[in-house]
N, C-alpha and C positions, 0 to 999 in steps of 0.2 A: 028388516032393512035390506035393499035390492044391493048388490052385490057389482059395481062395476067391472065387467072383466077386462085385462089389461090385454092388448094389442100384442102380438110378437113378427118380427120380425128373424128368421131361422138363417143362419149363413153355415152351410155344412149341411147337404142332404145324403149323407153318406149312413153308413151302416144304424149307428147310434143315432141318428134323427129318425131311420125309418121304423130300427126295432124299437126304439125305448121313448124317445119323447114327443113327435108326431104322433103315437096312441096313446101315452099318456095325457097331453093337450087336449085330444082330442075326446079321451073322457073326461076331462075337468072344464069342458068346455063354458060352464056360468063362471069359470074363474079367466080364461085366454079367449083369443080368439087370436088364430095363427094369419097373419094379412100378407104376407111376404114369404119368400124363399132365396135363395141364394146359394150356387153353386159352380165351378167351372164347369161342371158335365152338365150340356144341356138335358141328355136322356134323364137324368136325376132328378133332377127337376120337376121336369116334364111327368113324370111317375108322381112324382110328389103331390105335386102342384094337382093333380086330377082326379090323385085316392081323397085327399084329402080336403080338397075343393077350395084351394087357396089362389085367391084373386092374380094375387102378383109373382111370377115365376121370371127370374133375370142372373145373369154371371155376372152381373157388377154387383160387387157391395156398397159401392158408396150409392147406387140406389137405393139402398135401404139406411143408410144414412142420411141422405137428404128427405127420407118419407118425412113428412111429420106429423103421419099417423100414424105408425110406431112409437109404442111406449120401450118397449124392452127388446133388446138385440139378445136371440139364444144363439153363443157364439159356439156352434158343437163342430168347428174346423179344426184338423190336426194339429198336434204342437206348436210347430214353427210359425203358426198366425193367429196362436192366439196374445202374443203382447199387440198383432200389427192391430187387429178388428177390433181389440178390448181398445186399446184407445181412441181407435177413429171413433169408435160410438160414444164414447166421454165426451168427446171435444164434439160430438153432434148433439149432445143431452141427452142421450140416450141409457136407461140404466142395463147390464151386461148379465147375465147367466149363463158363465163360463165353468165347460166340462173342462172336468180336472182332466190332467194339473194345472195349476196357474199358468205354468210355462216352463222352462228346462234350466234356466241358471236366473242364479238370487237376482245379477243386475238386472236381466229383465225385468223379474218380478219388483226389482223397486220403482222401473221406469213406469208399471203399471200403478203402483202406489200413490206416484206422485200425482202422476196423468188425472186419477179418480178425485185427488183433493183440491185440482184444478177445475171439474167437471163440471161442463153447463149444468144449471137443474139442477144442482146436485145430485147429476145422477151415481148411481151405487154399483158396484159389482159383487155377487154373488156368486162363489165359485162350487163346479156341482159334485162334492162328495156325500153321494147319496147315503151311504150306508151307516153317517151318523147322526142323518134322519130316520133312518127307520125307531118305529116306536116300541121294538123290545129292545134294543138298543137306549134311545134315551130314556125309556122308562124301567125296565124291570134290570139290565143289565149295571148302568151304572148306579141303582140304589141299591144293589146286592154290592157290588163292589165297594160304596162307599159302607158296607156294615163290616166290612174286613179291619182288624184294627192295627195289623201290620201284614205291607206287602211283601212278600216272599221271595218271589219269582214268578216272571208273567213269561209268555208267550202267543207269539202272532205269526200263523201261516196263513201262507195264501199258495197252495197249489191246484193248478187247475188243468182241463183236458182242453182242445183245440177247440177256440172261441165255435166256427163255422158248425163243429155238432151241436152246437146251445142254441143258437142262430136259425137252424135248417128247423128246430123243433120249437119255432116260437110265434108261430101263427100269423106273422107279420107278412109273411113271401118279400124279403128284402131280398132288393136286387144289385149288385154293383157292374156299373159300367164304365165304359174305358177309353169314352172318348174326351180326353182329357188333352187340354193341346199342350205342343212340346215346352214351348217355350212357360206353362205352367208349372210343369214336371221341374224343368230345371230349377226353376225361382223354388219350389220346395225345397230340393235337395241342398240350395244353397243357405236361404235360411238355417234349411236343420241342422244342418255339420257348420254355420257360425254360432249356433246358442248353444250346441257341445263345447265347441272350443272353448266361449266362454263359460261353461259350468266349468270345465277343468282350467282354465286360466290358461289354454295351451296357444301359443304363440307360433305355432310350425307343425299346423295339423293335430287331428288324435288318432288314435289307433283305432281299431274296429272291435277290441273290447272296450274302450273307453265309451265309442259310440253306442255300439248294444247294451253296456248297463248301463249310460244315462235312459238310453230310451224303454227300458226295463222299467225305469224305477218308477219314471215320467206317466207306464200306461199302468200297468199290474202294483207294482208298489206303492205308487202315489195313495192308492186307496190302503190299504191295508197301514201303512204307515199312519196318515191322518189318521185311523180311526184308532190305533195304541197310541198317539199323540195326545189326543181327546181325555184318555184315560191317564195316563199314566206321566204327561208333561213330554216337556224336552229332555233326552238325557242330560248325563254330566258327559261320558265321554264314550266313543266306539273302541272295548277294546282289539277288536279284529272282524274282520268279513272276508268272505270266500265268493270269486268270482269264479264262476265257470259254468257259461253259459250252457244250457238257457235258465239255470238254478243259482240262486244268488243266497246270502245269508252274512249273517253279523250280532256283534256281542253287543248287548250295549248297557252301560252302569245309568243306576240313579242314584240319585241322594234326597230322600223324602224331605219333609219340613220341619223333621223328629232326629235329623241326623242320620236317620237311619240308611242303610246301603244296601241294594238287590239288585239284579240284573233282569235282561228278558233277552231271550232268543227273537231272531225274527228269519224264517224262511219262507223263502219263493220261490216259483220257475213256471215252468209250463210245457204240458207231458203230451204222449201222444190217447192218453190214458181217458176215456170221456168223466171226467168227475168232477165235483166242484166241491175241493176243500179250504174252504176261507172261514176260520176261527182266531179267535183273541181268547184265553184263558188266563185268569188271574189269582195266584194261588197265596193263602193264609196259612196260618196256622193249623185255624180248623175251619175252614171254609177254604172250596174252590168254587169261581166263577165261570163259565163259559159263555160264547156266542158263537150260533154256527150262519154262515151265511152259506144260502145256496145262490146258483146263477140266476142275476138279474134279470136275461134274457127269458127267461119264462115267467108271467107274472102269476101271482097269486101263493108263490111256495111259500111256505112257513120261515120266518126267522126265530130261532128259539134259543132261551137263554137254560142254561144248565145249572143247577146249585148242588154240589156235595158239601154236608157235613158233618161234623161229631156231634153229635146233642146231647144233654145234661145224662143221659145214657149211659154213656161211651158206644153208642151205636153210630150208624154210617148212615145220613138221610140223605136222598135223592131229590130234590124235584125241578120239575118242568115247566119252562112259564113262557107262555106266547101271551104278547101284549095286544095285540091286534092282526089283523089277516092284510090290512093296509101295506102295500109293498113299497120301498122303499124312497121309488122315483115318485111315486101320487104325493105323498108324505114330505118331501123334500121338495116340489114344487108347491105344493098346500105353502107350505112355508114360505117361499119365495114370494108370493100373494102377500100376504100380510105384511113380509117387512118392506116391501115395496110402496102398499098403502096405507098401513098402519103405522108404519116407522118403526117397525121392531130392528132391534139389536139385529146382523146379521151373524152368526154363529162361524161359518164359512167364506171369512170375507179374504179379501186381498190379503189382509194385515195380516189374517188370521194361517193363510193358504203361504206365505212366503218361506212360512218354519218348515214346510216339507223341504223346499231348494236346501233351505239351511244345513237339514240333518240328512240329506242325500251329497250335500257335500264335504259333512265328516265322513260318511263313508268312504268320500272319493279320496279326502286326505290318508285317510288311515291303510285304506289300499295300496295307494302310492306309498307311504312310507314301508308298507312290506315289502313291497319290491323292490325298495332301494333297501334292506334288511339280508332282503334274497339274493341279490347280487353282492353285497358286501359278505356274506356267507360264502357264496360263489368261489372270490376271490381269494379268502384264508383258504378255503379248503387248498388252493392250485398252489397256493407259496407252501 
């Protein structure tokens, strides 16, 4: 049976439209066919629109909302417009494939909730946390992890070297340019520091750590979190996190469905160091889990899951299981196909992408309360 492929329509031809999902489209092409672009940088565009041989190249987005040959809007613009373009393309019928995060604080993310149950066509949103599509991921990862018969202690880092060295060696020759008009620039800035405020519910500005670790958590954390999210639930509670930019970290408890009670570390940052350490380990008794992700930016790298354990022995068994050579973006828009035509369950959808805001905002609670800990400490000490 022939395969319709769905139309896209791209708002965002910046770094991650050129490195990662303009050549992924454009090898899955019996699946897409990319008709539109959309950007404030004409040169962006212009680039775009000529590697890739797409018809329609324009700085207004609601041309691509009024296309109506556009099935699906790939919404890959910065934080601050992704609640504005996810809903303009709901209320155009349009269905959304929006790069994570959802967006920056919970109420946005509910305005998008609501927007999508409103939505012409019923159209759907699909938010883009690749890396719990990759297939040693959902396949050999979480069925080693579901053989654990109690969880111990987990941990989830993500530190990494300066995006631009992953970037220069990724075959793509992406280019950014900077003819960007002012009065765009501002509407950014203004957007971004109002969905701060509202993450932190701050009423008379944030500070500029409040700013850098939302927009931490928003670009580097967002993923790494979703994917311990995946595995291991919501916590019960954060008991502490350490800000200090550009390295961020936090305690965080569970409570299984056994009663039972563990914790997991979660650290991040971003070095001048070129490496890419992004792992979830899950440890048992006698069984420990791993997954190591390397950078997206270059395709084809192995994702591989790690299994240590004790066997009937008492010896220490190792092994190594690559599920497929499939990288994570092919695998995660594969996906998006299907539940777009088929009406599969979306896995990463709005409902599902809001729990990131949520437990990025017990961080921000539990922060704030040290520091009001730290100043009340402050003060004993002076009397």
């Amino acid at each position: 049976m022939s395969v319709q492929p769905l139309r896209v329509g791209i708002i965002g031809a910046g770094e991650v439209a050129q490195v990662i999902h303009l050549p992924t489209l454009s090898l899955l092409s019996h699946l897409y066919t990319v008709t539109a672009i959309c950007d404030v940088s004409q040169q962006s565009i212009d680039l775009c629109a000529k590697k890739y041989h797409i018809q329609k190249a324009t700085t207004s987005a609601q041309d691509l909302f009024s296309d109506t040959s556009i099935d699906v809007i790939f919404n890959l613009t910065s934080d601050e417009y992704h609640e504005t373009y996810t809903i303009a393309a709901l209320r155009a019928g349009k269905h959304v494939m929006l790069e994570k995060p959802l967006t920056l604080s919970v109420e946005s993310a509910e305005r998008i909730i609501e927007a999508e149950k409103e939505a012409v066509n019923d159209a759907r949103v699909f938010v883009g946390y690749m890396r719990r599509y990759a297939p040693s991921f959902v396949k050999a990862f979480k069925r080693e992890v579901a053989g654990i018969d109690k969880i111990l202690y987990a941990r989830c880092r993500g530190i990494v070297g300066p995006n631009a060295y992953f970037v220069s060696q990724s075959g793509t020759s992406a280019q950014k340019f900077t003819d960007i008009p002012s009065e765009a620039s501002g509407e950014k800035q203004k957007r971004l520091y109002g969905l701060v405020e509202e993450a932190f519910d701050a009423t008379d500005g944030v500070t500029k750590a409040q700013y850098d670790y939302c927009r931490f958590l928003g670009s580097l954390g967002s993923h790494d979190l979703s994917l311990m999210r995946e595995v291991l639930g919501m916590p019960d509670s954060v008991s502490g996190v350490s800000v200090n930019e550009p390295f961020y970290s936090a305690i965080l408890n569970y409570v299984d469905k056994d009663d039972h009670r563990f914790s997991a570390t979660y650290e991040s940052g971003i070095d001048a160091v070129a490496r890419f350490d992004s792992h979830l380990v899950v440890y048992g008794d006698k069984k420990t889990v791993s997954i190591q992700y390397d950078t997206p930016y270059v395709k084809g790298l192995p994702i591989k899951v790690r299994v240590d354990e004790r066997n009937e022995f008492d010896e220490v068994v190792t092994r190594e299981i690559l599920s497929s050579y499939e990288d994570a973006y092919t695998a995660e828009l594969t996906e998006l196909h299907a539940c777009l035509t088929e009406g599969r369950e979306i896995k990463t959808s709005a409902q599902d992408a809001i729990n990131e805001l949520r437990l990025f905002r017990m961080f921000y609670r539990r922060w704030e309360q040290q520091e009001r800990d730290s100043r009340f400490e402050s003060i004993i000490k002076v009397l």
